[in-house]
C-alpha positions as CSV (number, residue, x, y, z in Angstrom):
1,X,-14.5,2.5,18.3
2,X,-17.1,5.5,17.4
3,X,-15.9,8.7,15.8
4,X,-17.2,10.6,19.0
5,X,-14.6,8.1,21.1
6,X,-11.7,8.4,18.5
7,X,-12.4,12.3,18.6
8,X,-12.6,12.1,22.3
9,X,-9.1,10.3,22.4
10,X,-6.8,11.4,19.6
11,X,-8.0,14.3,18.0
12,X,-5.5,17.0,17.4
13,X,-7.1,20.6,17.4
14,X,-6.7,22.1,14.0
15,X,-4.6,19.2,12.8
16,X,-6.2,15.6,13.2
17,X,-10.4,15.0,13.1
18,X,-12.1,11.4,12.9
19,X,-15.1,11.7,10.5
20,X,-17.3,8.9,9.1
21,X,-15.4,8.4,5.8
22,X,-17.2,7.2,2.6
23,X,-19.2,4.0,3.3
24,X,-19.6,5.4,7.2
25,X,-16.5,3.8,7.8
26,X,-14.3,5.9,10.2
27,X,-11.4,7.5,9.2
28,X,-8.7,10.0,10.3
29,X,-8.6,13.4,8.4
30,X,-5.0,14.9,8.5
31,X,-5.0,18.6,8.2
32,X,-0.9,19.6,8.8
33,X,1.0,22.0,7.9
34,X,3.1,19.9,6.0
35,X,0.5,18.0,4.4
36,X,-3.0,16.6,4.4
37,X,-4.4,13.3,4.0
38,X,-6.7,10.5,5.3
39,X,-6.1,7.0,6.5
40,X,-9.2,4.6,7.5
41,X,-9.1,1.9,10.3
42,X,-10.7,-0.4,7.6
43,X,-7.5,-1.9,6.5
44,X,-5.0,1.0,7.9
45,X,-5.7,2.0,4.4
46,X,-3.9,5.5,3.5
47,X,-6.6,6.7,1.1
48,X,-5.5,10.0,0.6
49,X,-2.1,12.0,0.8
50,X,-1.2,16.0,-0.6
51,X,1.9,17.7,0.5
52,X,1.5,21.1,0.9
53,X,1.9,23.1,-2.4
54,X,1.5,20.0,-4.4
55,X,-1.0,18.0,-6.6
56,X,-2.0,14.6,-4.9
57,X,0.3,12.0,-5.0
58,X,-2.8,8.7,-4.6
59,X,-5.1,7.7,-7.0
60,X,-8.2,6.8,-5.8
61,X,-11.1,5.0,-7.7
62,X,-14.5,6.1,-8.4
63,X,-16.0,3.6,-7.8
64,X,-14.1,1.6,-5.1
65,X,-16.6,0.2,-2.3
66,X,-16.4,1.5,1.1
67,X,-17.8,-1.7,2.8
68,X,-17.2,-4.0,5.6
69,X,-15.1,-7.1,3.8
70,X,-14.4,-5.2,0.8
71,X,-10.9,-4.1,-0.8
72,X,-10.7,-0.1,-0.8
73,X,-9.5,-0.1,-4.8
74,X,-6.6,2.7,-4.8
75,X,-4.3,4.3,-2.2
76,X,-2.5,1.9,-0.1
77,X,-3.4,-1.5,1.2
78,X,-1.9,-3.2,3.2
79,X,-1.3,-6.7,2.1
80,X,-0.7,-9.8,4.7
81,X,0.0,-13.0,5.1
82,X,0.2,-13.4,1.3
83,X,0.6,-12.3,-2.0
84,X,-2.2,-12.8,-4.6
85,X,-4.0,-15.9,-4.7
86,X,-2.7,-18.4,-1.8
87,X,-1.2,-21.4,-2.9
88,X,-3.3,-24.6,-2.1
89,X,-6.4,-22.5,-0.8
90,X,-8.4,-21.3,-3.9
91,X,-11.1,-20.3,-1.6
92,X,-8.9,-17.7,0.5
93,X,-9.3,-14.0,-0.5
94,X,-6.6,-12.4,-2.4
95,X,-4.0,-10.9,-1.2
96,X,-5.1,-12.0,3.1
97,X,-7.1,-10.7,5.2
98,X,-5.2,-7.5,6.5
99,X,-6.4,-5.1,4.1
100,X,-10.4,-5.9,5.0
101,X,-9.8,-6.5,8.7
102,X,-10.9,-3.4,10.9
103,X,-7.9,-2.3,12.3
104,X,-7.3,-0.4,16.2
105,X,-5.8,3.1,16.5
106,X,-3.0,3.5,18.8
107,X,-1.6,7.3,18.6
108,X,-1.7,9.9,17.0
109,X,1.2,12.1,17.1
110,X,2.3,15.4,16.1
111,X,6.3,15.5,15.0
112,X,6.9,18.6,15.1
113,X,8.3,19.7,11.5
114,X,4.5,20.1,10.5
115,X,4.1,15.9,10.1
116,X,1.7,14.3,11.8
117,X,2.3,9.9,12.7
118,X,-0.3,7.8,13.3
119,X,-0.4,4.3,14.4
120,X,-3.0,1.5,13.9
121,X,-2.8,-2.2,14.8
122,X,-3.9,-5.5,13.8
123,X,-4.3,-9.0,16.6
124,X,-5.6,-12.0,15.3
125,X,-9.6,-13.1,16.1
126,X,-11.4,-16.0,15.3
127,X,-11.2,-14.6,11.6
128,X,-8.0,-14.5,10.9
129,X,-7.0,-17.7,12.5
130,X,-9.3,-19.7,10.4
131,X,-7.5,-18.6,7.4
132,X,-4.3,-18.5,9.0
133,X,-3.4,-20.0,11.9
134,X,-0.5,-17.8,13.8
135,X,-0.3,-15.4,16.2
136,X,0.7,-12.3,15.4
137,X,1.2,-8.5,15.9
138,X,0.8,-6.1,12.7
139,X,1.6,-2.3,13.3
140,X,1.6,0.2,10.9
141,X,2.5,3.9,11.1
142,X,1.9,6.4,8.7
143,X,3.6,9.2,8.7
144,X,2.0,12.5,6.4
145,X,4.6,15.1,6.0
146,X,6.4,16.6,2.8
147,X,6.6,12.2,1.9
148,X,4.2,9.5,2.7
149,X,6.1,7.2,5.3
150,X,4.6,4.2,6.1
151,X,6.3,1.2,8.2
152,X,4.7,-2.2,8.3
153,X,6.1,-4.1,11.4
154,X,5.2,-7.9,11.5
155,X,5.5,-9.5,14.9
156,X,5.8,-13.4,15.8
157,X,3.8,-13.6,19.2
158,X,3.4,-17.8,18.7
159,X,5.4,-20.3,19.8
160,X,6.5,-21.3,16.2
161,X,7.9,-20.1,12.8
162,X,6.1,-18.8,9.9
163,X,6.5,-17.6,6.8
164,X,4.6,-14.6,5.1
165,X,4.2,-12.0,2.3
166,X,4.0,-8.9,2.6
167,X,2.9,-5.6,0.2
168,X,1.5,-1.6,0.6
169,X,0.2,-2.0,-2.5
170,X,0.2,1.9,-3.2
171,X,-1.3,3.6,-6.6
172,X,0.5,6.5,-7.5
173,X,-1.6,8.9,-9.5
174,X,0.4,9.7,-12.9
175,X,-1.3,11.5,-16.0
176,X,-1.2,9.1,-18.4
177,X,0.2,5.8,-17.9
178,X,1.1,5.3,-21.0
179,X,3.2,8.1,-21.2
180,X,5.4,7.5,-17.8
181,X,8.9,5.5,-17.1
182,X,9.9,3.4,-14.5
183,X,14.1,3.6,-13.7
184,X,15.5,1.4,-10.8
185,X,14.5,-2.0,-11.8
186,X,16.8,-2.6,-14.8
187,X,19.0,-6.1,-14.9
188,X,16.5,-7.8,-11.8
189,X,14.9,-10.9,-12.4
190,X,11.3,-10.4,-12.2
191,X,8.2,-13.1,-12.6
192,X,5.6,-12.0,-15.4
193,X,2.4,-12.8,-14.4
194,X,0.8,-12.0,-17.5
195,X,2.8,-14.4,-19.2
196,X,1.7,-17.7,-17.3
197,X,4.3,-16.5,-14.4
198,X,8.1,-17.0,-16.8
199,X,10.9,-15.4,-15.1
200,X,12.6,-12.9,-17.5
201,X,15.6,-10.5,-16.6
202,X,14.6,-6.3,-17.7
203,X,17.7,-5.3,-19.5
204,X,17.1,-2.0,-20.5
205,X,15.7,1.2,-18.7
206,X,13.4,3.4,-18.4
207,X,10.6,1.2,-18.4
208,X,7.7,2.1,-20.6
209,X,4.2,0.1,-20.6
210,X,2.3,-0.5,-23.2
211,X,0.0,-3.3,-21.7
212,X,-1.5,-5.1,-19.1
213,X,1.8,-5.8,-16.4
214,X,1.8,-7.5,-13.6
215,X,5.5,-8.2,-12.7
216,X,7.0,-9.0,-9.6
217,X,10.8,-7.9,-9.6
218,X,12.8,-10.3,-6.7
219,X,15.7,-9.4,-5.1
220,X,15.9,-6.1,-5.5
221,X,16.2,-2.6,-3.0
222,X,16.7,0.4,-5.5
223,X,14.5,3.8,-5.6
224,X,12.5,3.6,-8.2
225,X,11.4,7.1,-9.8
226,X,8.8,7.3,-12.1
227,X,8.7,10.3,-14.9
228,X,5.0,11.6,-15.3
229,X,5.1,13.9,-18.0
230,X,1.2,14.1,-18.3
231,X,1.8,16.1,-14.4
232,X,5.0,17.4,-14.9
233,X,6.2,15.4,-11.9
234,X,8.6,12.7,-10.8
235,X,7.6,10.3,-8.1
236,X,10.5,8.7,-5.8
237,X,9.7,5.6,-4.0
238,X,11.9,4.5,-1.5
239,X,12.0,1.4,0.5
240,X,13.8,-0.6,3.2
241,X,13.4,-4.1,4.4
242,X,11.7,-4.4,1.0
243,X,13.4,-7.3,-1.5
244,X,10.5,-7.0,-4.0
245,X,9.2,-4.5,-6.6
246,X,5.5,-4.8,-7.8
247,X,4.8,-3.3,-10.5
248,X,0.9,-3.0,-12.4
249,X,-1.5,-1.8,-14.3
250,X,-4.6,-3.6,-15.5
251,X,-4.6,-1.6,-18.7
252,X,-7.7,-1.3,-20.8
253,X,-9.2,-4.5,-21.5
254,X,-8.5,-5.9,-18.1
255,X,-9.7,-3.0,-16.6
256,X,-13.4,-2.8,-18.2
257,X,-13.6,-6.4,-16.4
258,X,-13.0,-4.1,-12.9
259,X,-16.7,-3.1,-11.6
260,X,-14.4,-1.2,-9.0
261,X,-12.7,0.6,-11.7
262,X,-14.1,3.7,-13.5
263,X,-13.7,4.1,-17.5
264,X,-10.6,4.9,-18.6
265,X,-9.7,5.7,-15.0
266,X,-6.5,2.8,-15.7
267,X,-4.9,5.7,-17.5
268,X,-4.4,7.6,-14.0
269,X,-2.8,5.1,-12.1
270,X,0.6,2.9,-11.6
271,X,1.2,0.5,-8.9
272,X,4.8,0.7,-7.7
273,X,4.9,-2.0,-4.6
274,X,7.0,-2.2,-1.8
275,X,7.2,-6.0,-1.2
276,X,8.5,-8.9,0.0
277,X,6.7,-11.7,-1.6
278,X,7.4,-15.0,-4.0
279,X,11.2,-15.9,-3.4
280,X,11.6,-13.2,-1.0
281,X,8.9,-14.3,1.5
282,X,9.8,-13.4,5.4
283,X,10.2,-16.4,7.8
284,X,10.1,-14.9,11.6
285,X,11.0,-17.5,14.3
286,X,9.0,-16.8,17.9
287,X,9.4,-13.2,19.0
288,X,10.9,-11.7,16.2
289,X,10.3,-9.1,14.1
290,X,10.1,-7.6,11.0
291,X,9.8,-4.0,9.6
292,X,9.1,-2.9,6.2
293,X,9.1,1.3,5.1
294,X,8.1,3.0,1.9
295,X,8.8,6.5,1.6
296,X,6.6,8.1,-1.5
297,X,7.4,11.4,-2.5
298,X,7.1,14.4,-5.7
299,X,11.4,13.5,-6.4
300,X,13.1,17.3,-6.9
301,X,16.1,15.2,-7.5
């Protein structure tokens, strides 16, 4: 759909615009009163999100492509039917297909306490079936207020079971990561993929890194806060139908291997993922469904 049709449709006076975005991909341009912030139909990708009276809570790369087919690098993708690499299928992209598919807007709606919802969804196409071959329904609502809420339902339109994984992937923008702590995952299980995928238990917390992580905590549903000295801020994320924690950071020499990644620009950012993935995988029988929320916000407690 054209930015003239989305306008035409769902635009909000004052409060909600469609604009071509970077890469003249369209996008939705929240201005509320509760907070501003952008989400693109190229992977229902939240991009951007600032309560009001705040710093941003998102970082966003430099140099992340805005292209058809490519991975926005920042913010929050959306990740579906799996996880990483897929097992057995070397050739599949990381991480499926939902965060590069071109998603359809279905609302747009004001709330009322200065929020602002809006709701994209994702069918299968010829695309997606060759790399998966289910029917499905994907709906995601964001909701920009005084927290990012976003809700990732999974619908099983086919006549059979299947099993997926599920992410929003989001990069929190922190001052130094180096400097922050992570408390809410201590005593979980978690599987290190830097270390040729062992499972090891975190004993103590807070959390500090100190190098290239990549672990995926199972079977776990606790807040995690992160303490950002660098901004003088801690950042609550919340999560239900979520049994996985992601956690990563590509840290310096990883991240000079990144064309999508600026200098040094590894320092700003900390993934905290609301998952369900590994172990914790989602098996929906015909009809069912699933729903997933993450609720990001500046924690005053």
């Amino acid at each position: 759909m054209r930015v003239d049709e989305l306008n035409e449709r769902f635009a909000i006076p004052d409060t909600v615009q469609f604009e071509a975005g970077a890469g003249g991909l369209p996008r939705a341009v929240i201005t509320a009163a509760a907070a501003a912030g952008h989400v693109y139909l190229h992977g229902a990708h939240v991009t951007h999100h600032r309560a009001a009276g705040q710093q941003p809570l998102l970082f966003l790369s430099s140099r992340s492509p805005f292209a058809e087919g490519r991975a926005i690098r920042g913010g929050v993708p959306v990740i579906f039917p799996w996880f990483g690499s897929r097992d057995g299928d070397p050739g599949a992209p990381d991480h499926g297909f939902a965060r590069t598919a071109e998603w359809t807007l279905e609302s747009v709606e004001w709330c009322g306490d200065g929020s602002v919802a809006v709701v994209l969804g994702l069918a299968p196409d010829g695309g997606t079936r060759r790399l998966w071959p289910h029917d499905f329904r994907l709906r995601h609502r964001v909701v920009f207020g005084e927290q990012l809420e976003m809700t990732l339902t999974v619908e099983n339109t086919s006549s059979s079971s299947f099993t997926f994984e599920e992410a929003m992937h989001s990069y929190l923008l922190v001052g130094d990561a180096a400097e922050v702590s992570v408390t809410g995952l201590g005593g979980t299980t978690y599987i290190d993929k830097t270390d040729q995928m062992r499972r090891k238990t975190l004993s103590a917390e807070p959390l500090r890194l100190d190098a290239a992580t990549d672990r995926v905590f199972l079977d776990t549903r606790a807040r995690c806060v992160v303490d950002d000295p660098g901004l003088s801020r801690r950042l609550s994320v919340e999560k239900t139908g979520s049994a996985t924690t992601v956690l990563w950071n590509p840290w310096a020499e990883r991240a000079r291997a990144m064309a999508d990644l600026g200098p040094e620009e590894w320092r700003h950012m900390l993934c905290v993922e609301t998952a369900n993935a590994a172990d914790n995988a989602i098996a929906l029988g015909p009809g069912e469904r699933h729903a997933m929320t993450a609720r990001l916000r500046v924690a005053a407690d």
